[in-house]
C-alpha positions as CSV (number, residue, x, y, z in Angstrom):
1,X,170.4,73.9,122.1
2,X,170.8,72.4,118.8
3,X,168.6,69.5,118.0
4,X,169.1,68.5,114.4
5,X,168.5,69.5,111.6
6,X,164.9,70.3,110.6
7,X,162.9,68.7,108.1
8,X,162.3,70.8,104.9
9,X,159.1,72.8,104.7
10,X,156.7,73.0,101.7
11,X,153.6,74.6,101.3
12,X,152.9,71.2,99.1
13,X,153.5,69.1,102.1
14,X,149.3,68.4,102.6
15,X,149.3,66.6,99.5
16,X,152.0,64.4,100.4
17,X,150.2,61.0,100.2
18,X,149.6,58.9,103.2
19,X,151.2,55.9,103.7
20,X,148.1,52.8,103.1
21,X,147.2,49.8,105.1
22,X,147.7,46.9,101.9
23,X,146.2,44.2,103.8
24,X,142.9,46.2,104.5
25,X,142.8,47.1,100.7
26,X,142.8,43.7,99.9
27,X,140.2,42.9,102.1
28,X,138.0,45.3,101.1
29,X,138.6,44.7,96.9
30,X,137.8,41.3,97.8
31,X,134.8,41.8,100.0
32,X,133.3,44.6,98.0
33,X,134.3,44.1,94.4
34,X,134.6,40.3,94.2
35,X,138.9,40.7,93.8
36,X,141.4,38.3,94.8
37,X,145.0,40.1,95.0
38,X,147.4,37.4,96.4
39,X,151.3,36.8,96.1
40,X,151.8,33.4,94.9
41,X,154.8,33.0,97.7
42,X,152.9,34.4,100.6
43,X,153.6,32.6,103.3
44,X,150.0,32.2,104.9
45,X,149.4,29.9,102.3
46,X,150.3,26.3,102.0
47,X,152.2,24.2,98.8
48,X,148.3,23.4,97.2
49,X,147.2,26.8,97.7
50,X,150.1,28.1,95.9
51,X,150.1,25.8,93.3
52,X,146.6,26.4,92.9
53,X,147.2,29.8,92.6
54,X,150.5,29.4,90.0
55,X,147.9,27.3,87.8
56,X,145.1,29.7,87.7
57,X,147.7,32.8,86.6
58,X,149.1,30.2,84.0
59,X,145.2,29.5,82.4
60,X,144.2,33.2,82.7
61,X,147.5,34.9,81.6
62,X,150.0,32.8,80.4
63,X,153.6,31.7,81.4
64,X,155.8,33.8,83.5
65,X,158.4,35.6,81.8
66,X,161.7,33.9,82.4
67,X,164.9,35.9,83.1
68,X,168.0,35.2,81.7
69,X,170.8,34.6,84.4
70,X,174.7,35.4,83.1
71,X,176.5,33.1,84.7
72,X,180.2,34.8,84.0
């Protein structure tokens, strides 16, 4: 009885890494470390949160680089 096909096998396969929990690593940089890591769009936060946030990046490291858009 045929199954499928098999997933490759590699003798390198234990150091494949391990997929991580972000959330919790942002919970523990800020908990231990002092480290904030937030998107400025997440969308637990509310309009003066983010713009709190945009104006904080904009004192500490400047404007966002802007893209160009073709329009054509």
């Amino acid at each position: 009885m045929n199954i499928g096909p098999r997933p490759p096998r590699s003798c390198l396969a234990r150091f494949q890494p391990v997929g991580m929990d972000i959330e919790r690593e942002k919970r523990t940089g800020w908990r231990d470390y002092g480290i904030l890591v937030v998107a400025a769009n997440d969308p637990r936060l509310g309009w003066p949160e983010r713009e709190m946030i945009n104006h904080l990046a904009k004192t500490l490291f400047g404007q966002k680089a802007v893209k160009e858009v073709s329009h054509g």
